[in-house]
C-alpha positions as CSV (number, residue, x, y, z in Angstrom):
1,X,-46.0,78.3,-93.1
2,X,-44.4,80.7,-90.4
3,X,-41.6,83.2,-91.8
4,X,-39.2,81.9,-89.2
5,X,-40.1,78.5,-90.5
6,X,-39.7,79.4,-94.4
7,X,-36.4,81.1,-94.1
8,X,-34.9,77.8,-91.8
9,X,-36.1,75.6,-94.4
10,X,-34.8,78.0,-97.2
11,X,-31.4,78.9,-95.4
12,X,-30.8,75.0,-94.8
13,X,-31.6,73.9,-98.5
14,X,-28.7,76.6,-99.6
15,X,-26.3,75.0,-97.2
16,X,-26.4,71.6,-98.9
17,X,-26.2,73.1,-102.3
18,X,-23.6,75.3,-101.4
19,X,-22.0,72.4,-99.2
20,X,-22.1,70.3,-103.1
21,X,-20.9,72.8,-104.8
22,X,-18.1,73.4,-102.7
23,X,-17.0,69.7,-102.1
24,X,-16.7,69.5,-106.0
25,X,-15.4,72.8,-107.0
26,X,-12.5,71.5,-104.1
27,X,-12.8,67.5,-105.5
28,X,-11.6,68.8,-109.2
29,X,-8.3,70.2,-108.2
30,X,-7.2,68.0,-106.2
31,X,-4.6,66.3,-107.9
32,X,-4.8,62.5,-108.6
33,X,-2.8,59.9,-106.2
34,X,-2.3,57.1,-107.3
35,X,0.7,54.2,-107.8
36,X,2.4,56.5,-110.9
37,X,4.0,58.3,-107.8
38,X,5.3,55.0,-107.0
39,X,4.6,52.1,-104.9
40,X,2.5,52.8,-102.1
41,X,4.0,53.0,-98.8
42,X,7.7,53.0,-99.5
43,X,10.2,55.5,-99.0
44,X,9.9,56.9,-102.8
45,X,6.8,57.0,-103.3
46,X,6.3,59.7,-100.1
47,X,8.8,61.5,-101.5
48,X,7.2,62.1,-104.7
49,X,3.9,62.6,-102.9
50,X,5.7,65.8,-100.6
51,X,6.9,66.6,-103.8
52,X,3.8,67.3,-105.0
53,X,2.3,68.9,-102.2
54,X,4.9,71.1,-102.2
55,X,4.5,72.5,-106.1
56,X,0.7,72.5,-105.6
57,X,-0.2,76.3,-104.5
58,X,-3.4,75.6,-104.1
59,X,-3.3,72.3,-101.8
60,X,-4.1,74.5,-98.5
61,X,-7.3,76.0,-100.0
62,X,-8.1,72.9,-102.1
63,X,-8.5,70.7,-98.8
64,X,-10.1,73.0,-97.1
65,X,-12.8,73.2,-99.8
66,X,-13.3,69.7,-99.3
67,X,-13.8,70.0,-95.3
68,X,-16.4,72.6,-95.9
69,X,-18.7,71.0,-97.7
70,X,-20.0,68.1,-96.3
71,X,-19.6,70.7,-93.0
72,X,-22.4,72.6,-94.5
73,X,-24.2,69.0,-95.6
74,X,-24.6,68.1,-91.8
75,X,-25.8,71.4,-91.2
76,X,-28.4,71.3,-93.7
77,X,-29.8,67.7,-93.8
78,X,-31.3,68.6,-90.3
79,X,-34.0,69.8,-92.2
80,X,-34.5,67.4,-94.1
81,X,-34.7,65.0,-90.9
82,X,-37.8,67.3,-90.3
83,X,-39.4,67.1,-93.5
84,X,-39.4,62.9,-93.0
85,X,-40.0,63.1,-88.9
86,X,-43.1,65.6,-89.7
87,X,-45.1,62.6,-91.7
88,X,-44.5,60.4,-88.7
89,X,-40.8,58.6,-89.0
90,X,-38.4,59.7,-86.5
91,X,-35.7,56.4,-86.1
92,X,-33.8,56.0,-89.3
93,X,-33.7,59.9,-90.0
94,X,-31.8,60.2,-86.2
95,X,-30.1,57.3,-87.0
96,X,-28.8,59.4,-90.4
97,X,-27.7,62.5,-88.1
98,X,-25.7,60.4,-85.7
99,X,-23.9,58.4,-88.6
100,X,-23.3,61.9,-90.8
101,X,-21.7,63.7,-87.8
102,X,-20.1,61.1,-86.9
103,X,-18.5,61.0,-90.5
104,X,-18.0,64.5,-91.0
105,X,-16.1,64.7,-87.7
106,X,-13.6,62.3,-89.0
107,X,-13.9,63.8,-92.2
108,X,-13.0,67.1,-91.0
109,X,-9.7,65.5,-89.0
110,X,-8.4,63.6,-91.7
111,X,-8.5,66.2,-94.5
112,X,-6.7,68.5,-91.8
113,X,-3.6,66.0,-91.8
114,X,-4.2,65.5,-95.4
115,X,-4.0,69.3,-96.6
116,X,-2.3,71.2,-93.7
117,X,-0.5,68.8,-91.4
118,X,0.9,67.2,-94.4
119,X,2.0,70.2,-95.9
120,X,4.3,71.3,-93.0
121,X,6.1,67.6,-92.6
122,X,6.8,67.7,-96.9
123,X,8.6,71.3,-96.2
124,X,10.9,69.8,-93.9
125,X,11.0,66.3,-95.2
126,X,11.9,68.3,-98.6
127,X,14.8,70.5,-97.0
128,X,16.6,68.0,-94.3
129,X,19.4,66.1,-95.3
130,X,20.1,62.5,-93.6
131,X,19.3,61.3,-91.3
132,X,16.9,63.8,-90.5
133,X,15.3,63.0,-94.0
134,X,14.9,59.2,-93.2
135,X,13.0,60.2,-89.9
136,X,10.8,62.7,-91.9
137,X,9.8,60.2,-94.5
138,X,8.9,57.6,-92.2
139,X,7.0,60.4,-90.4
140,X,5.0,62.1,-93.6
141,X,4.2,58.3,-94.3
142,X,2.6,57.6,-91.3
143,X,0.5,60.9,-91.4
144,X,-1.1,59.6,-94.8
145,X,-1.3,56.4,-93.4
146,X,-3.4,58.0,-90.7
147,X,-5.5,59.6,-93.4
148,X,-5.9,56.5,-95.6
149,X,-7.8,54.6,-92.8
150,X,-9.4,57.3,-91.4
151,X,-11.2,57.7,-94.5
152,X,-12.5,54.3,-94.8
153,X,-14.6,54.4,-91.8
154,X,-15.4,58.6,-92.6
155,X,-16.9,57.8,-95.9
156,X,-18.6,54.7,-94.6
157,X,-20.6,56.4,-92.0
158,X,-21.2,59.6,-95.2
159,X,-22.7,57.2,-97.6
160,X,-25.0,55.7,-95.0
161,X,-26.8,58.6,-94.4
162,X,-28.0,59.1,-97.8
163,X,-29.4,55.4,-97.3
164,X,-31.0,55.7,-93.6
165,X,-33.0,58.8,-94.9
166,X,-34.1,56.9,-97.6
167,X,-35.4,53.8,-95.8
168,X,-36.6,56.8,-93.3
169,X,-38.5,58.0,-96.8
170,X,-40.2,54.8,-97.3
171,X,-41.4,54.1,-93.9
172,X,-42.3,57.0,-93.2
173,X,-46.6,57.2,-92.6
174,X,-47.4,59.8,-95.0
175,X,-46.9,59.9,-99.0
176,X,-45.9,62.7,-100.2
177,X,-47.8,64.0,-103.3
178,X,-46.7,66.0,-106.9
179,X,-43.2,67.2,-107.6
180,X,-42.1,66.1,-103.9
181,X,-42.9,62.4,-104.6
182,X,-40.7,62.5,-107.6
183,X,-37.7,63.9,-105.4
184,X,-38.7,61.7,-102.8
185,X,-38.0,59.1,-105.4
186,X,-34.8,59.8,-106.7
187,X,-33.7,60.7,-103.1
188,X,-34.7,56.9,-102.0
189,X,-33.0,55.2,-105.3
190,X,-29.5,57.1,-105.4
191,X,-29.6,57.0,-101.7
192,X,-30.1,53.0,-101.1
193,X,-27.5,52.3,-103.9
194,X,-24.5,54.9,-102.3
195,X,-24.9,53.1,-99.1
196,X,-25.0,49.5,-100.5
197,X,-22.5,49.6,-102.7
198,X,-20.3,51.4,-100.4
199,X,-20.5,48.7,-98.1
200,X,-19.5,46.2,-100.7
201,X,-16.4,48.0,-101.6
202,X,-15.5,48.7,-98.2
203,X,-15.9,44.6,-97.5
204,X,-14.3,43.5,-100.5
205,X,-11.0,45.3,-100.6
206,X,-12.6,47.6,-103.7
207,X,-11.4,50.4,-100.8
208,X,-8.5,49.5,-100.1
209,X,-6.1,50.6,-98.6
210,X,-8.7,53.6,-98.5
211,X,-11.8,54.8,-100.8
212,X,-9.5,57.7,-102.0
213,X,-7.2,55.4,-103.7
214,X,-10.0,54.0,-105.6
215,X,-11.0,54.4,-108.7
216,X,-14.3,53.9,-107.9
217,X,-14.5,56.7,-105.2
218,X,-14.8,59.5,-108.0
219,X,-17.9,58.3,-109.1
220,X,-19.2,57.5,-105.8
221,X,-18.1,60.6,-104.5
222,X,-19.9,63.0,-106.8
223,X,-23.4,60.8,-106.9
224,X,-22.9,61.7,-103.4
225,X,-22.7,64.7,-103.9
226,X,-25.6,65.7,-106.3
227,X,-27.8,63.1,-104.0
228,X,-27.4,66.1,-101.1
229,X,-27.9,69.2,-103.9
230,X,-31.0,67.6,-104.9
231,X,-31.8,67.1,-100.7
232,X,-31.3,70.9,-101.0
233,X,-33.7,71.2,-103.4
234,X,-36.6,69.0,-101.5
235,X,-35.9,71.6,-98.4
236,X,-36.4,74.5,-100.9
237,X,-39.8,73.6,-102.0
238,X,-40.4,72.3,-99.0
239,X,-44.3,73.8,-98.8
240,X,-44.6,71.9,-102.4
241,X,-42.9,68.8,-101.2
242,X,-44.8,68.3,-98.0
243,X,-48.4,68.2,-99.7
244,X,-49.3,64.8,-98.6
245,X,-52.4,62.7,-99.8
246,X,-55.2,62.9,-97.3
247,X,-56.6,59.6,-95.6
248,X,-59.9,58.7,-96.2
249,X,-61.7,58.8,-93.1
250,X,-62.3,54.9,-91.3
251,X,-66.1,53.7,-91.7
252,X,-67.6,54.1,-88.1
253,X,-65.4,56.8,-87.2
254,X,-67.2,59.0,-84.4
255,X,-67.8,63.0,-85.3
256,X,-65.4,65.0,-83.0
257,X,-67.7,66.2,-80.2
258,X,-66.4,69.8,-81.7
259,X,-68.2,69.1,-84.6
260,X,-71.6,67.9,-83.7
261,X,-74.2,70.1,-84.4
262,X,-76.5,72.0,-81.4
263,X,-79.7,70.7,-83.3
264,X,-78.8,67.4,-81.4
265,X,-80.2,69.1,-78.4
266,X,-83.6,68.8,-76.8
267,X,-86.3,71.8,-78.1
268,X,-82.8,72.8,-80.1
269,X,-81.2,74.7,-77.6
270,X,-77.7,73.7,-77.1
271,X,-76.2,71.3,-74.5
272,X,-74.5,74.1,-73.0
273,X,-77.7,75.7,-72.8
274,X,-79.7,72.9,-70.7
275,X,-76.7,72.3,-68.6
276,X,-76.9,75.9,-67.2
277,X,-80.5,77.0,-67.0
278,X,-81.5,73.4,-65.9
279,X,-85.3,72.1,-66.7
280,X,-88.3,74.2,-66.1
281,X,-90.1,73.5,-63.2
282,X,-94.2,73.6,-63.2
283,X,-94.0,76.5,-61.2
284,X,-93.1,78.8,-64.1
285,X,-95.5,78.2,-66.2
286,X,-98.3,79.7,-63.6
């Protein structure tokens, strides 16, 4: 393998780890929110949920943890696109880049109202006095409204990429062989069931009003995320992982002209040979 093509494969393996384990390092201090804070969507339960924004000192940093790293999983799961188009399948791993950047661009505008947007409306909803406060609350509450459904279709189109490359895995020409076929499986599994049973969730209300809500979407959320470390780790051994099981040759097959022997020709000179001296005429041998 080319330098150039080691260090792309290397650099793009680190970006989903490091895309993992910034997303979770982010993902565990972000505090829990949930109906304790009160009912969702009324006037008190927004309150308490400024409130909180506004006594975290690390929701600003926190958030944008979160935005990075499925940022850097985009970045990085190009590569692994390669890896599956290089044994000959090229439709469901594009069809996994459209539906992550798509994602992650939603993604990245949501958590922005979430951790920064949100921030700025809770100092003033906080400090007004009526009826300024009324009009604030009814305007921080339609910012995390915004973010609540945003989210839903965000973290749809994330957990379906995991399960196009894996489809992409399995149809793709060539096996891969070894330590790279035990990845492969793992990829395939985890991948297939974060994309299924997101899907179910999403149709039966088990997200609603939004996967973050959910206490399912921990879970789901962190499989997610180890499914794209261990992605990085099929890019990093990528000239491990892409040692494929060779074909057997078909019966009847024809020998490349390139490898046919020069013996084939008449008085074993070579073809080339006869084309360009031509036959001896009687003349010569006087």
């Amino acid at each position: 393998m080319a330098r150039g093509s080691r260090v792309y494969y290397w650099f793009s393996g680190l970006l989903l780890i490091a895309g993992t384990v910034i997303f979770m390092n982010g993902g565990r201090q972000h505090p829990p929110i949930n109906e304790s804070m009160g009912q969702f969507g009324t006037p008190d339960f927004f309150v308490q949920f400024a409130t909180l924004i506004q006594t975290d000192p690390n929701w600003e940093p926190v958030h944008a943890m979160i935005i990075a790293g499925p940022v850097l999983w985009t970045l990085g799961i190009l590569a692994l696109a390669d890896q599956i188009r290089a044994r000959g399948e090229n439709r469901w791993s594009t069809f996994a880049i459209v539906t992550m950047a798509m994602g992650v661009t939603l993604h990245v505008v949501l958590y922005i109202f979430d951790g920064f947007v949100a921030s700025k409306i809770a100092t003033q909803l906080l400090s007004s006095e009526e009826p300024t406060r009324t009009a604030l609350i009814w305007t921080f509450g339609a910012n995390q409204w915004t973010v609540i459904r945003m989210s839903t279709v965000s973290w749809l189109l994330i957990s379906l990429t995991p399960a196009a490359l894996a489809i992409g895995m399995l149809t793709a020409k060539r096996a891969l062989g070894g330590f790279g076929k035990l990845l492969q499986g793992i990829l395939v599994v985890v991948g297939l069931v974060l994309g299924v049973f997101t899907l179910i969730a999403t149709a039966t209300g088990l997200y609603s009003p939004g996967p973050m809500v959910s206490p399912f979407y921990v879970p789901a959320a962190v499989s997610t995320a180890l499914w794209f470390a261990v992605a990085g780790i099929s890019v990093l051994l990528r000239e491990r992982t892409d040692t494929v099981t060779p074909e057997p040759a078909a019966v009847g097959t024809a020998t490349p002209p390139a490898e046919r022997s020069t013996v084939d020709a008449p008085n074993n000179r070579s073809v080339e040979e006869t084309a360009t001296t031509g036959p001896r005429h009687a003349s010569s041998r006087r």
